[in-house]
N, C-alpha and C positions, 0 to 999 in steps of 0.2 A: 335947947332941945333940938333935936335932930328926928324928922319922920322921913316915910316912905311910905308911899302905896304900893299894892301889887294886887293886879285882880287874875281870878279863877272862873271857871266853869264846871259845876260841878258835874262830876261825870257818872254814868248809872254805878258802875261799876264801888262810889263811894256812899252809895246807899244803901242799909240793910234791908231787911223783908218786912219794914213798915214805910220805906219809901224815904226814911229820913237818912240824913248825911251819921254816919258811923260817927262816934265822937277822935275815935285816935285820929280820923282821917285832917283833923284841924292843927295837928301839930307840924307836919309837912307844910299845911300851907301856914303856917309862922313863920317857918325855915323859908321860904317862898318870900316871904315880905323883908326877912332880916337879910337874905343875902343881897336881895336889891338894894337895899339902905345900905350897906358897905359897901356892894359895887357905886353906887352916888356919890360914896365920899372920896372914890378913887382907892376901893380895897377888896378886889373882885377876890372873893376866897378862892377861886382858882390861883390868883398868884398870891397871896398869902401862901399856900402850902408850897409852890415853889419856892416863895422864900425862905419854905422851914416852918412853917406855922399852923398848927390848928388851932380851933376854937368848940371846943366840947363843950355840950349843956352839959351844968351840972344840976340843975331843976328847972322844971317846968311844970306849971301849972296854967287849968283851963275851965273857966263859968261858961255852962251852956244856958242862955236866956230864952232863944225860940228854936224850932229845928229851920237847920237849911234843905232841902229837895234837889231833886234830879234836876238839872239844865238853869239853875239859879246862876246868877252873874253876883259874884261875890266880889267886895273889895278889900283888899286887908292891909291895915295899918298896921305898922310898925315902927315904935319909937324909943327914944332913949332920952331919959328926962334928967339926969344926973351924968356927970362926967364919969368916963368910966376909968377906974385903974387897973386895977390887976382882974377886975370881975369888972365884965359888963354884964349889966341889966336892961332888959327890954320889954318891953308893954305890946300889946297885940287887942285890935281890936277887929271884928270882923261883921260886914255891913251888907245887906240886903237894899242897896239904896241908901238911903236913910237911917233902912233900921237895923239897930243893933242887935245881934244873932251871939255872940259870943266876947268873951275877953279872956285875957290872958297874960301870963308872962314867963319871960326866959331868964335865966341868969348862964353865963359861961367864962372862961378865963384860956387865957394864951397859955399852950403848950408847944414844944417841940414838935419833932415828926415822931418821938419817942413816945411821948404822952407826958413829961415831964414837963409841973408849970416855969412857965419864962415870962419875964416882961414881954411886954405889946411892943413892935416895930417903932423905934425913935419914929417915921412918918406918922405913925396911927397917933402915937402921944402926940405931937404936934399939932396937928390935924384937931384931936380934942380939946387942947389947950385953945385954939384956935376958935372953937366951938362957942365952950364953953369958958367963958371969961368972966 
């Protein structure tokens, strides 16, 4: 298994007119937790797409448990519990401290700069094989 953390603040701005966190606004901060866990593993999707690579969701899904608020310090997890091949899958969990506010997951797959799927980067395969043994 491979995690990450990445924390936020939430900002008024991702609040509606009952003071709670918007629900789409949690998807950003997944994207916020996944791309740190790739940059950790040495795979800053900044230079993925220079090499040619994106990684497009293809679903995501998100359970909201309690709301989050204005000026909360959020931590959000993100992990990958299975080796990924041609689709990685990721988990998201998102913490008020302790407590748990939300979960989640992503699913995405290596494409070109075209949008056409391709295998993952010989380094990224390695790197999980590496992982995941």
């Amino acid at each position: 298994m491979i995690e990450a953390r990445a924390q936020v603040t939430v900002r008024y701005a991702e609040t509606d007119m009952m003071g709670i966190v918007y629900h789409a606004n949690y998807l950003p901060w997944f994207e916020v937790a996944r791309t740190q866990l790739l940059r950790e593993q040495g795979f800053p999707y900044r230079q993925l797409e220079a090499d040619g690579y994106r990684i497009p969701v293809l679903e995501v899904a998100a359970k909201y448990l309690r709301p989050a608020v204005y000026d909360d310090t959020l931590t959000i997890l993100a992990k990958i519990s299975e080796k990924p091949l041609l689709r990685i899958r990721l988990e998201y969990e998102v913490r008020r401290g302790e407590e748990l506010l939300a979960t989640g997951s992503s699913s995405h797959a290596f494409c070109d700069l075209r949008g056409r799927p391709t295998r993952p980067p010989p380094a990224f395969v390695a790197r999980m094989s590496e992982i995941f043994r």
